[in-house]
KENU-77636 format. One record per residue (C-alpha): residue number from 0; z, x, y; residue in three letters. Coordinates in steps of 0.25 Angstrom, whole numbers, plus 5000, padded with zeros to 4 digits. Example, Ala and Ser with C-alpha at 12.3 -4.5 7.8 and 13.67 -1.06 7.14 Angstrom:
SITE num    w    u    v residu
SITE   0 5031 5049 4982    Ala
SITE   1 5029 5055 4996    Ser
END
This chain:
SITE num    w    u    v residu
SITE   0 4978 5022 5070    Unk
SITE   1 4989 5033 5067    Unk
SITE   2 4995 5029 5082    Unk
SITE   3 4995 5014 5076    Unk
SITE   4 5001 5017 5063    Unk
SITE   5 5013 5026 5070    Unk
SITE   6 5014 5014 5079    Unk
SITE   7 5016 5004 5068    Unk
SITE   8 5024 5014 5060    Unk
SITE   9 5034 5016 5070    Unk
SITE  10 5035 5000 5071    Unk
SITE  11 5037 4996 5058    Unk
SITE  12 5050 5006 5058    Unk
SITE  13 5055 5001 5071    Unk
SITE  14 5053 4986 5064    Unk
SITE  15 5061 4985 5051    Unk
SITE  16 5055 4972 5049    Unk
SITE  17 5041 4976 5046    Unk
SITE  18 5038 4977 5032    Unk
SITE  19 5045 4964 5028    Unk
SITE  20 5036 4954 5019    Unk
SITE  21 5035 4941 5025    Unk
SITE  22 5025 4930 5021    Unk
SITE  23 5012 4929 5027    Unk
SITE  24 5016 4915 5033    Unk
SITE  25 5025 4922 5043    Unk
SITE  26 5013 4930 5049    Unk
SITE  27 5005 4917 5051    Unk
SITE  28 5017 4910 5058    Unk
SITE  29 5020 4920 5064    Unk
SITE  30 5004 4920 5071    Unk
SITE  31 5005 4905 5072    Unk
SITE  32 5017 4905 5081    Unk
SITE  33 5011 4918 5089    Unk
SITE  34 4999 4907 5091    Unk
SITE  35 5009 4897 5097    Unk
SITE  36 5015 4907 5105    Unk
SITE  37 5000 4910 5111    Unk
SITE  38 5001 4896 5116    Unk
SITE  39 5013 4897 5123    Unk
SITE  40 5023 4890 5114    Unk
SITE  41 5036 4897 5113    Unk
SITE  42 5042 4890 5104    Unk
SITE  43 5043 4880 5093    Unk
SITE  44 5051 4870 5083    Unk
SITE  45 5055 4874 5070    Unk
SITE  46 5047 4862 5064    Unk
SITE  47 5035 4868 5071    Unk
SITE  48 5037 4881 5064    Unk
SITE  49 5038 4875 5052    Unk
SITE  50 5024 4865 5054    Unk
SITE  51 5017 4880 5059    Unk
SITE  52 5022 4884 5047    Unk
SITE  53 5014 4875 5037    Unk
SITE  54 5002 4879 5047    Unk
SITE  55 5000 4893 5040    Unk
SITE  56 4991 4892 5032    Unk
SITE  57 4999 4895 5021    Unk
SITE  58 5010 4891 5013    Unk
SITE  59 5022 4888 5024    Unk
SITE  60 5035 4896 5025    Unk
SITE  61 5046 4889 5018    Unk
SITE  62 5058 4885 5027    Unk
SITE  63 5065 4897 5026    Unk
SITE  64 5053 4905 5027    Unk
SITE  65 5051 4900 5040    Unk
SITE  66 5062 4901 5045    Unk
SITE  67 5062 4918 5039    Unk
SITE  68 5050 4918 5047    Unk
SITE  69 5055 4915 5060    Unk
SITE  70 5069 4922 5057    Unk
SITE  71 5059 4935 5058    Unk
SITE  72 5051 4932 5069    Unk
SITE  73 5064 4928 5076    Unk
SITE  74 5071 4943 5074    Unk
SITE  75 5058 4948 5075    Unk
SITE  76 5057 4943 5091    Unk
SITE  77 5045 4935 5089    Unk
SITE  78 5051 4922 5089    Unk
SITE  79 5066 4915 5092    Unk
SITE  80 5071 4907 5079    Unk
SITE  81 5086 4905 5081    Unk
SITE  82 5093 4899 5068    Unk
SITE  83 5102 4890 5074    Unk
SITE  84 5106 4875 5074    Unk
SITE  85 5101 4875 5088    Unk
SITE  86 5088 4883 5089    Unk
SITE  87 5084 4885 5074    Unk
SITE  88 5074 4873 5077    Unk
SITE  89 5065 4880 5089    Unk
SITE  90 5058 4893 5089    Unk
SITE  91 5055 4902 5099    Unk
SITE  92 5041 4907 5096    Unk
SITE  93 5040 4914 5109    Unk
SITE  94 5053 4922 5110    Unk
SITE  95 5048 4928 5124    Unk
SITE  96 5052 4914 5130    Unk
SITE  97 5066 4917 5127    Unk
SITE  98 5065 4927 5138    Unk
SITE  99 5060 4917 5149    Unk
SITE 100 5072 4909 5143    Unk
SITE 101 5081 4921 5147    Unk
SITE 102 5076 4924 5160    Unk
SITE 103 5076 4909 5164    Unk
SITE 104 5090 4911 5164    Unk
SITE 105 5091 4925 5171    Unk
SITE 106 5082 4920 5182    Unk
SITE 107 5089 4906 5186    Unk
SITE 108 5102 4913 5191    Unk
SITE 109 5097 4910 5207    Unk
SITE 110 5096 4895 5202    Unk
SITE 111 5109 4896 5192    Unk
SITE 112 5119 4902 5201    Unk
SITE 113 5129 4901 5191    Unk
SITE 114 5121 4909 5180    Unk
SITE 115 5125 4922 5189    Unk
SITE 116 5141 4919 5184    Unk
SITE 117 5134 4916 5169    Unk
SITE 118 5135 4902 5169    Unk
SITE 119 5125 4891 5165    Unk
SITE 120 5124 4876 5164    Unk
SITE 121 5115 4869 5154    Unk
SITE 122 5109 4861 5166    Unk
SITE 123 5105 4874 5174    Unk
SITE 124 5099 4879 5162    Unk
SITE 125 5090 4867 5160    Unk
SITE 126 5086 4871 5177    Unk
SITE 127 5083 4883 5174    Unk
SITE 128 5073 4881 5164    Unk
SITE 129 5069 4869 5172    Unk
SITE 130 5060 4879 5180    Unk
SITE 131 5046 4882 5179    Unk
SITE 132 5047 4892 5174    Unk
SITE 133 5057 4891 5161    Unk
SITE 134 5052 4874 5159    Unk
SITE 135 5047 4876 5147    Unk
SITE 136 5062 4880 5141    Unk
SITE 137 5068 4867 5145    Unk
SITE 138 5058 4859 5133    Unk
SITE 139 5067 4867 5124    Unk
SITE 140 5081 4872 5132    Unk
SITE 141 5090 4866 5122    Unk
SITE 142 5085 4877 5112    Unk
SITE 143 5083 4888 5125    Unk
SITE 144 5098 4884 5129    Unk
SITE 145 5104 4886 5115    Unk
SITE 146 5094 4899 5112    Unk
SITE 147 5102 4905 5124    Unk
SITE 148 5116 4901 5119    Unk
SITE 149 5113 4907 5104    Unk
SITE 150 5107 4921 5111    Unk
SITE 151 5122 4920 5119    Unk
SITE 152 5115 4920 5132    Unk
SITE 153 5121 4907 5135    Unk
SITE 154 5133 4904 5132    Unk
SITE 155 5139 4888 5129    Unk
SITE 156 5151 4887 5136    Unk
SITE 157 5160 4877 5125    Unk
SITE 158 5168 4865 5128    Unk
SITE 159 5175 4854 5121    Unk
SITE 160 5180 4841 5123    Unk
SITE 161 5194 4842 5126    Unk
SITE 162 5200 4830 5117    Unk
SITE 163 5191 4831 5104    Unk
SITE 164 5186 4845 5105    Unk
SITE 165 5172 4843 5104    Unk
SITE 166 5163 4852 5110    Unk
SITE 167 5155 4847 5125    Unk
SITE 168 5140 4852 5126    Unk
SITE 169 5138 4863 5133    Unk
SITE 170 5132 4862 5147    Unk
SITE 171 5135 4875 5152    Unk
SITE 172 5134 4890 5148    Unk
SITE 173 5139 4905 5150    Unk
SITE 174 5128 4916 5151    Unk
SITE 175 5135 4929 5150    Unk
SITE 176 5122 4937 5151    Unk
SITE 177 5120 4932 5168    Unk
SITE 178 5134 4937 5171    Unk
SITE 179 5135 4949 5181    Unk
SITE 180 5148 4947 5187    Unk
SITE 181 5158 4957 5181    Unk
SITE 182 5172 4955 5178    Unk
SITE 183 5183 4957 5190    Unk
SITE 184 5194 4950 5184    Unk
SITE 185 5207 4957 5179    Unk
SITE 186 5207 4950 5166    Unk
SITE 187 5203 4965 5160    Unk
SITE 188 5214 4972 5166    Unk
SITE 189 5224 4960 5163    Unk
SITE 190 5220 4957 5148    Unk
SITE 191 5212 4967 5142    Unk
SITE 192 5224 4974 5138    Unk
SITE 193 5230 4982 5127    Unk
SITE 194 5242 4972 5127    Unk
SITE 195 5233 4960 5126    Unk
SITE 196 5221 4962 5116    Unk
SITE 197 5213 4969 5107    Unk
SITE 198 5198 4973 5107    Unk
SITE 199 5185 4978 5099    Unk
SITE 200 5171 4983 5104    Unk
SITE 201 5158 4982 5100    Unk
SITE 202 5154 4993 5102    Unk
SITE 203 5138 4995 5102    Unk
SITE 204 5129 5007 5097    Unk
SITE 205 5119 5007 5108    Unk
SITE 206 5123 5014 5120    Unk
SITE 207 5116 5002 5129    Unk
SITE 208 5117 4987 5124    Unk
SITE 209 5110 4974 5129    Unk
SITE 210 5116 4969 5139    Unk
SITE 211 5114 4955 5132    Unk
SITE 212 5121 4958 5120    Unk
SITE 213 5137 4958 5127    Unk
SITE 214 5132 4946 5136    Unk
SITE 215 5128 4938 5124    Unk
SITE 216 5141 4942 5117    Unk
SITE 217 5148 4936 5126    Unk
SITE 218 5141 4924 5128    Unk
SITE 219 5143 4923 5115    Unk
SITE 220 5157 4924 5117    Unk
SITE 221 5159 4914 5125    Unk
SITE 222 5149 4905 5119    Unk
SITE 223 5162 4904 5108    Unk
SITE 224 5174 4906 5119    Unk
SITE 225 5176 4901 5132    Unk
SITE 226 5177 4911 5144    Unk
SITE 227 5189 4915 5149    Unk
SITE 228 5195 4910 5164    Unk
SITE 229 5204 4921 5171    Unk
SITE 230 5209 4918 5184    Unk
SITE 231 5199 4906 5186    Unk
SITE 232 5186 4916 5182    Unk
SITE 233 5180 4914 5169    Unk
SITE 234 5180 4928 5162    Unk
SITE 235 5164 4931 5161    Unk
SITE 236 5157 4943 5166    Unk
SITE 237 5146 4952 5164    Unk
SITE 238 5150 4959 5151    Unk
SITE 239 5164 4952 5150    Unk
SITE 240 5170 4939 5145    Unk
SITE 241 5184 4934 5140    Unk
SITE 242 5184 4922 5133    Unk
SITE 243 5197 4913 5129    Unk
SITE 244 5197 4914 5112    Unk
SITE 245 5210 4906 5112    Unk
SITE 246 5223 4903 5123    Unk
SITE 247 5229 4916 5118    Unk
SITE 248 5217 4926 5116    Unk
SITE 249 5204 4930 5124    Unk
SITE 250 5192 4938 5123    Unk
SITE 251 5185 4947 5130    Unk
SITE 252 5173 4953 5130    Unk
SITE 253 5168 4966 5138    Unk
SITE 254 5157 4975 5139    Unk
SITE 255 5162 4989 5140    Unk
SITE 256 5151 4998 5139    Unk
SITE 257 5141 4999 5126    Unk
SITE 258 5154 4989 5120    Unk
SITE 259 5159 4975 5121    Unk
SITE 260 5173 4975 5120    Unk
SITE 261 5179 4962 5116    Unk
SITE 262 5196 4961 5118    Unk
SITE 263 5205 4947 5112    Unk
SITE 264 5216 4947 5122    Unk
SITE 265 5228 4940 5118    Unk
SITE 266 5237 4933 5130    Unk
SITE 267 5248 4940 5127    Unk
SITE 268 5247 4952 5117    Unk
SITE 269 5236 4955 5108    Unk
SITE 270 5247 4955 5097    Unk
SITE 271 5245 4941 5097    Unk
SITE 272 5230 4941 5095    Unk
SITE 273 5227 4932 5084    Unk
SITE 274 5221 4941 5072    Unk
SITE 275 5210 4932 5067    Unk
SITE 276 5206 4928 5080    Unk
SITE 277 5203 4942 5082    Unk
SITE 278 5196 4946 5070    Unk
SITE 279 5188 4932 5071    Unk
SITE 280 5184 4935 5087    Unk
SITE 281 5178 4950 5082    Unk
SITE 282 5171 4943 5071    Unk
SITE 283 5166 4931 5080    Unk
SITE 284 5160 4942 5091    Unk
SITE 285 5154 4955 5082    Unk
SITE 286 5146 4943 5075    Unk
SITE 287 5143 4939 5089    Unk
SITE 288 5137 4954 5092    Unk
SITE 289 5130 4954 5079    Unk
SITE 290 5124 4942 5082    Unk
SITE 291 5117 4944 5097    Unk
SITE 292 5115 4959 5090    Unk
SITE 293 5106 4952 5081    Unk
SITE 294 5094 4949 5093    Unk
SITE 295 5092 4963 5094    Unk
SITE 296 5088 4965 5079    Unk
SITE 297 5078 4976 5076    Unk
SITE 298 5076 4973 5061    Unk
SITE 299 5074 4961 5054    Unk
SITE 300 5082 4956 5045    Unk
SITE 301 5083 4942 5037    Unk
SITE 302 5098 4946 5035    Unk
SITE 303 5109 4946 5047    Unk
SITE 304 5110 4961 5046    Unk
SITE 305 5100 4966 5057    Unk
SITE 306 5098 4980 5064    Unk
SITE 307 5104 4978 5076    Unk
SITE 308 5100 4984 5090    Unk
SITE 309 5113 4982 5095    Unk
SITE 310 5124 4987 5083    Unk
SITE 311 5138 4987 5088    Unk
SITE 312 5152 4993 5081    Unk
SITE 313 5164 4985 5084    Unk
SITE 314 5176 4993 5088    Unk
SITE 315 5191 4990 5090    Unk
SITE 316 5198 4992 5103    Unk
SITE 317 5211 5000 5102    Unk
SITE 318 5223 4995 5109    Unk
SITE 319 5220 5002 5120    Unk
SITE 320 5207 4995 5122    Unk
SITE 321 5201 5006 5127    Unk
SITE 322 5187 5005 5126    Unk
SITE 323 5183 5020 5119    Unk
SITE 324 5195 5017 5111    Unk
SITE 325 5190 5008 5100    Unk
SITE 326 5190 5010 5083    Unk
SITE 327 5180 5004 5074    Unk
SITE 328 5183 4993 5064    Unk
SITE 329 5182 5002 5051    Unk
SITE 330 5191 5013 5056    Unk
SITE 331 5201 5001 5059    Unk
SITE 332 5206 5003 5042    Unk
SITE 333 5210 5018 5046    Unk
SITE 334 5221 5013 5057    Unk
SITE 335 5234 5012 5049    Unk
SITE 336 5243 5007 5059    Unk
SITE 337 5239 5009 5072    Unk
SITE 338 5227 5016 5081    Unk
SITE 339 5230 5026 5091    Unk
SITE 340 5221 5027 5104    Unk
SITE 341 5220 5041 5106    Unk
SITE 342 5217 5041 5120    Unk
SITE 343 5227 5031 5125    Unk
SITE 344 5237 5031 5113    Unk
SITE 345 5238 5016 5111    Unk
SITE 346 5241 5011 5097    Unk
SITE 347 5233 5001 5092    Unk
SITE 348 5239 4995 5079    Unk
SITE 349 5229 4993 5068    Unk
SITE 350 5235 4976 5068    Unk
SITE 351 5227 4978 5080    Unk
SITE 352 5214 4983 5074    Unk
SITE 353 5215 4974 5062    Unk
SITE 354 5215 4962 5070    Unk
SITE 355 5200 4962 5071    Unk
SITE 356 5198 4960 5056    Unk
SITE 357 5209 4951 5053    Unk
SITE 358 5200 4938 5052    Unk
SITE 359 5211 4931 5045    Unk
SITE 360 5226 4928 5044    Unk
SITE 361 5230 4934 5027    Unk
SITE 362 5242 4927 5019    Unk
SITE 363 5249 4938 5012    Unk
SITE 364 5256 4938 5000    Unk
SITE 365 5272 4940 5002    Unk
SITE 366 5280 4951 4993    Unk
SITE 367 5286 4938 4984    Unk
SITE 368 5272 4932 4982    Unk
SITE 369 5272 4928 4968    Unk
SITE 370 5257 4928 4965    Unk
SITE 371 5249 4913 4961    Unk
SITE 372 5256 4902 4955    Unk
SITE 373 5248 4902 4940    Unk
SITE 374 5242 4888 4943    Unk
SITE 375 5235 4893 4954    Unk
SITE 376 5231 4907 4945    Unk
SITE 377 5223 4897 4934    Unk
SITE 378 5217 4891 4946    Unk
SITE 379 5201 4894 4951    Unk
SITE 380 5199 4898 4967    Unk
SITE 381 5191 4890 4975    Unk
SITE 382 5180 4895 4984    Unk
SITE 383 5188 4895 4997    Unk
SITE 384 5198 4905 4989    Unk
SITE 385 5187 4914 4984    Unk
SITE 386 5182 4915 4997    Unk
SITE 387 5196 4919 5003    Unk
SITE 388 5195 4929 4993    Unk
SITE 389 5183 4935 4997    Unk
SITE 390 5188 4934 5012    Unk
SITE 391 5200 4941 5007    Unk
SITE 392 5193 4955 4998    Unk
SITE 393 5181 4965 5003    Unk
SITE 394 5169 4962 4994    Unk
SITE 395 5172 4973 4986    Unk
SITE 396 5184 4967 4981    Unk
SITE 397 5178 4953 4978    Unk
SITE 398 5167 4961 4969    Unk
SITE 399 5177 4967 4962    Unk
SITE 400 5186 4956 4960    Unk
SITE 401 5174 4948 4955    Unk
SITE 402 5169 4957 4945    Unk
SITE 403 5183 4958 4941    Unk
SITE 404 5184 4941 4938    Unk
SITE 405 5172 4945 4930    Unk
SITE 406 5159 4944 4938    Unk
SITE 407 5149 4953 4937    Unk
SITE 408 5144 4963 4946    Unk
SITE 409 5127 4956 4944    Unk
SITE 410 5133 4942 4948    Unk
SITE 411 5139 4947 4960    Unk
SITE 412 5127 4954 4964    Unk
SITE 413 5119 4940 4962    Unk
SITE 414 5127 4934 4974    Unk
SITE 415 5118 4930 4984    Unk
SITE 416 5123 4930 5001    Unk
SITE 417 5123 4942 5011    Unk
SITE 418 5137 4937 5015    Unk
SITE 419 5147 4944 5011    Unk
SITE 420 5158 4934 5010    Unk
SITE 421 5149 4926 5000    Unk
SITE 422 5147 4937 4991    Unk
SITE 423 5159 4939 4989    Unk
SITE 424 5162 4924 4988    Unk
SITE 425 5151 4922 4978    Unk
SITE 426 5157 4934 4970    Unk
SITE 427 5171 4928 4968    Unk
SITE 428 5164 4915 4966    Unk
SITE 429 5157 4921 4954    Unk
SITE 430 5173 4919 4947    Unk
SITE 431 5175 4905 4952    Unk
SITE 432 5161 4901 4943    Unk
SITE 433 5169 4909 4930    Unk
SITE 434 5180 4901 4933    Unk
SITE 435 5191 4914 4938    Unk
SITE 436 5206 4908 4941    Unk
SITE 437 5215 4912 4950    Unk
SITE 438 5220 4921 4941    Unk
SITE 439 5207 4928 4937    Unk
SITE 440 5207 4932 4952    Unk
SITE 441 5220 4937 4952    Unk
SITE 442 5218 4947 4940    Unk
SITE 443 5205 4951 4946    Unk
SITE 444 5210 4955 4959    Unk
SITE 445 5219 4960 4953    Unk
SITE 446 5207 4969 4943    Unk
SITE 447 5202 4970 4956    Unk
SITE 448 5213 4977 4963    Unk
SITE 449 5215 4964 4973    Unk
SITE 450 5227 4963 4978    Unk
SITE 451 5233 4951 4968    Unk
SITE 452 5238 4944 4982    Unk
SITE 453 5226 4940 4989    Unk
SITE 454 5225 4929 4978    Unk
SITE 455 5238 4924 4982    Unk
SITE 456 5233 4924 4997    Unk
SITE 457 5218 4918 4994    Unk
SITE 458 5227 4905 4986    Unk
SITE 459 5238 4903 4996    Unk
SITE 460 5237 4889 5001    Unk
SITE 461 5244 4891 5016    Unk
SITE 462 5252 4880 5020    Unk
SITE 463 5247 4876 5035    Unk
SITE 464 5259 4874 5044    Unk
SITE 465 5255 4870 5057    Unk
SITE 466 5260 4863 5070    Unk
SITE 467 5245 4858 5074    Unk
SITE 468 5251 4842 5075    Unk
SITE 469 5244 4833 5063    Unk
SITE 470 5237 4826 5074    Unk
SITE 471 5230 4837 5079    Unk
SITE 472 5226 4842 5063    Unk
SITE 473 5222 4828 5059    Unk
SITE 474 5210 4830 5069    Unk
SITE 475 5196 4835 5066    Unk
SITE 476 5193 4848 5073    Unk
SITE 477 5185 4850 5086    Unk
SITE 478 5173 4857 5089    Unk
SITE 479 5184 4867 5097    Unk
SITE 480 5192 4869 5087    Unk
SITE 481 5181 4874 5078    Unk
SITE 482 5174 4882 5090    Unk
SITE 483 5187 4890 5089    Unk
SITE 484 5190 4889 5075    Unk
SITE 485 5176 4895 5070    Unk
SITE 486 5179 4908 5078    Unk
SITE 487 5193 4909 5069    Unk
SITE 488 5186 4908 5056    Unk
SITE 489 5178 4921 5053    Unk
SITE 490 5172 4925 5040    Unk
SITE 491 5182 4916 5033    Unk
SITE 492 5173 4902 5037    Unk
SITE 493 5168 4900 5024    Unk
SITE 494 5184 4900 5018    Unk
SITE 495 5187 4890 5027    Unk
SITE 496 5175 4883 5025    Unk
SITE 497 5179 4880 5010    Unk
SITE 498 5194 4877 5013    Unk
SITE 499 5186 4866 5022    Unk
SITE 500 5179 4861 5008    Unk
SITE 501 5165 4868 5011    Unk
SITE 502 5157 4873 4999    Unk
SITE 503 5155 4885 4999    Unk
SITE 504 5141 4882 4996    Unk
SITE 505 5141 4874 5011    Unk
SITE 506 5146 4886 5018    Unk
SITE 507 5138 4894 5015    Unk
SITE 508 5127 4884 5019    Unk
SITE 509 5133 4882 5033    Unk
SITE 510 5132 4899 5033    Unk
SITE 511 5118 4899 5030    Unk
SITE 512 5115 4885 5039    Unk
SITE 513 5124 4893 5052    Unk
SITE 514 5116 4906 5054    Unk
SITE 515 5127 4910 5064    Unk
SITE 516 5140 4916 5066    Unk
SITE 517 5152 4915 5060    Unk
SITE 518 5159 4906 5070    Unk
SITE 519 5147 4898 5070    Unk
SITE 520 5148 4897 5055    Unk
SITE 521 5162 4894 5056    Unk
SITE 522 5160 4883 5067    Unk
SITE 523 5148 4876 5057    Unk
SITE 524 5158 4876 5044    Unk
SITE 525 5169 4869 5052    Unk
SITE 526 5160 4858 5058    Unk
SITE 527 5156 4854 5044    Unk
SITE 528 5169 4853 5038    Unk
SITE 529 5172 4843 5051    Unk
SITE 530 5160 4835 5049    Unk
SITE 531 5162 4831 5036    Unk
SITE 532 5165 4817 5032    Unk
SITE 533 5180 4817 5029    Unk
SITE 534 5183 4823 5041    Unk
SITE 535 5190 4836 5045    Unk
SITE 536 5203 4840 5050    Unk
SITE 537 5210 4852 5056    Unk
SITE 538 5220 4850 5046    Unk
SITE 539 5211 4853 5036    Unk
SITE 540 5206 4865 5045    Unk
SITE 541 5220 4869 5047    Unk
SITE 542 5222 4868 5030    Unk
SITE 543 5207 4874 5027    Unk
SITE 544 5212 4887 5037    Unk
SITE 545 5226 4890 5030    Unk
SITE 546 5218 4890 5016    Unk
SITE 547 5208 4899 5022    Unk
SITE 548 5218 4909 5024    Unk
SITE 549 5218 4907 5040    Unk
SITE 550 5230 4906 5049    Unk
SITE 551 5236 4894 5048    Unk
SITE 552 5238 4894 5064    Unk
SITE 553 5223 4894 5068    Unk
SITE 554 5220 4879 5069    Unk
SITE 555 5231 4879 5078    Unk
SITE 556 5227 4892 5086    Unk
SITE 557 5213 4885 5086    Unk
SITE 558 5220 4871 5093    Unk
SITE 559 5227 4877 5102    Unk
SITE 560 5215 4882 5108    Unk
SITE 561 5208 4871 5109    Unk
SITE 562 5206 4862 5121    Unk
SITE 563 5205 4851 5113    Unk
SITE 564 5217 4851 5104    Unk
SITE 565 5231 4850 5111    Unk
SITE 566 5242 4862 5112    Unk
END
């Protein structure tokens, strides 16, 4: 009995989760599905989990409950419950089948030649699983096929129509994970130069890292880019990809030792590298990381921050893209001008170092700026300028600039989101309700310690100039063109959102409905403003982005590197 109790001691610590309350319904489901799984099912609909669910006994599990319930057992290994448009209506309540899924693919490479070069089409995936052997799959391979894409071991390769943009079902895949040749190109030695790009690590705390983890990084990748042709061989090896992000800048991806080192490389000189797209392709790929981190849990956690078995730093590359030569994002503030590499003497300017965090393109006040007109001072802000505010000061600042509009300190503590960016919406939102003006701001901020002229850049209209012919604005954006644009948008989705007209009540609905990344988020927001009623233009995207305090040039960047709009 001492031996058992040490035993079950030593669990419980190296299991967090223990010692939660749960309801008793979640032990009785939890038996019944063990039941079905005793029988040989290994998995079922989500009506069926709920008809189990009135089965109990006892009083059923709410909706929401439910879907706790299998959230839990999902983290917790004992079942597979993706929340996703295209899986959220199946469970897996045998998660050891996933493993046959796997090696149904591992083992076809002598009947799939062309697995060995990491490629696959959807018709050799149905042979495979046409076997004896893997059958039982195929009852359900459209859920198999796109379980495998959202675990990025398959990887949709994306194409559109080439008049109206539209995207063409997929019907073939890249798997990363079955590549072994290595790279013997020169593209290395020829691009991945001090003169042409820029680079960062993530650089991981464990001296030994799953090999799964970079393969499903970049299929990742290129699930959102397409893969790079360089003397008539397509840029995808074991450990190494270079994907095309636009017709002046590409990306690549290596493995170099316990890090994955990721370069953009500009054509000409990484002078010219533009800055959000930076800032927006280091975003786009940490949450990436964290993301595919998330599998290998040890805690649970209903919340997104979990304890991670893989936990990564990212690191900045200096200009001499050496690889032990590398500077960690908070010591960046420190740099005044520049960063001198003390083993090789290059001079990395802090511009250079900024660029990562630069996730938008500021209008600054000039020295003869004479403040706001006083019409504008007696008017109230709208939502879309509160949020530019917020986007615009720490949360620190907005508390503070709120207390000083006269909220106080217990109804900012009532606000209810774990997003950051909301709470310090919902705080300034606070002085819209007691009807603060323009001015009232200005005199806070200026209580506040704010500098006076970040009003004048939150309420500066931006006159969009543009050379994009009107018979090319007057059309309704493709599927392309929003594929591309989500990836430009960042944190700022929600600003751009109410420039479209969104409530800000809807988006954070769509937040809550896309339990995704960023991009994804993005992507989701943007095909609901086109399917409204009244239709949707890129004009009014074009107009909707100089508001947001975008550059006024990135619909056009965004067209030209589209296949489906002309030059």
């Amino acid at each position: 009995m001492e031996a058992l109790r040490e035993s079950i001691s030593k669990t419980i610590i190296e299991n967090p989760q223990w010692g939660q309350r749960v309801p008793k319904q979640f032990l009785i489901l939890e038996m019944m599905f063990a039941a079905l799984v005793e029988e040989g099912k290994y998995m079922i609909s989500f009506e069926e989990a709920e008809e189990i669910n009135t089965q109990t006994g006892v009083k059923p599990l709410s909706t929401e409950e439910l879907v706790l319930f299998l959230r839990i057992q999902n983290i917790c290994g004992k079942m597979t419950y993706i929340e996703y448009p295209n899986l959220q209506n199946f469970i897996v309540i045998n998660p050891t089948c996933l493993i046959d899924v796997l090696k149904s693919i591992v083992t076809s490479v002598p009947a799939t030649t062309s697995l060995s070069q990491g490629r696959l089409t959807k018709t050799d995936l149905t042979k495979i699983w046409s076997s004896e052997k893997f059958s039982h799959f195929l009852q359900h391979e459209e859920y198999f096929r796109q379980l495998l894409v959202h675990y990025d071991i398959l990887s949709e390769v994306k194409r559109y129509d080439r008049e109206g943009g539209k995207k063409i079902p997929v019907d073939r895949y890249l798997v990363p994970c079955m590549i072994k040749t290595q790279n013997t190109t020169n593209f290395v030695e020829c691009h991945i130069t001090s003169k042409k790009c820029i680079g960062f690590v993530f650089e991981f705390r464990a001296s030994h890292v799953p090999d799964a983890i970079p393969s499903r990084l970049i299929s990742s990748i290129i699930s959102i880019w397409n893969v790079k042709c360089y003397d008539n061989i397509e840029l995808l090896f074991h450990g190494f990809v270079a994907v095309v992000l636009d017709r002046k800048h590409d990306l690549v991806v290596k493995i170099e030792r316990n890090t994955i080192a990721v370069y953009i490389v500009h054509k000409v000189r990484k002078e010219l590298i533009i800055r959000d797209l930076a800032s927006c392709v280091r975003q786009c790929l940490e949450q990436n990381l964290d993301r595919i981190s998330e599998v290998y849990s040890l805690s649970f956690s209903d919340e997104i921050t979990t304890k991670r078995y893989v936990p990564f730093h990212v690191k900045f590359k200096q200009g001499c893209l050496s690889q032990n030569c590398v500077i960690v994002a908070k010591d960046i503030d420190g740099v005044e001008n520049e960063l001198l590499c003390r083993i090789h003497g290059y001079k990395t300017p802090k511009s250079e170092l900024d660029i990562w965090y630069s996730d938008r393109t500021l209008l600054y006040c000039k020295d003869s700026c004479k403040g706001i007109p006083e019409a504008v001072l007696r008017m109230p802000l709208n939502d879309s300028q509160l949020l530019r505010i917020c986007n615009s000061l720490t949360r620190e600042e907005i508390r503070n600039l709120a207390i000083n509009l006269g909220v106080s300190n217990i109804e900012l503590d009532t606000i209810a989101t774990e997003y950051i960016s909301m709470i310090k919406f919902y705080s300034l939102r606070f002085c819209k309700e007691k009807n603060k003006s323009c001015e009232d701001f200005l005199n806070a901020m200026e209580a506040a310690e704010i500098n006076k002229h970040t009003m004048c850049q939150i309420l500066r209209q931006a006159e969009v100039l543009t050379d994009i012919p009107d018979r090319i604005l007057n059309l309704s954006p493709s599927d392309e063109m929003f594929d591309k644009l989500c990836l430009r948008i960042g944190d700022e989705w929600m600003v751009l959102g109410l420039e479209l007209g969104f409530e800000i009540e809807r988006l954070e609905q769509i937040r809550h409905d896309t339990k995704m990344v960023l991009r994804e988020i993005s992507r989701q927001m943007l095909y609901c403003w086109r399917n409204r009623d009244d239709g949707a233009t890129i004009k009014e995207l074009c107009d909707a982005l100089a508001r947001s305090g975008r550059n006024p040039h990135l619909i056009k960047e965004i067209l030209e590197n589209c296949g489906s709009y002309p030059t």
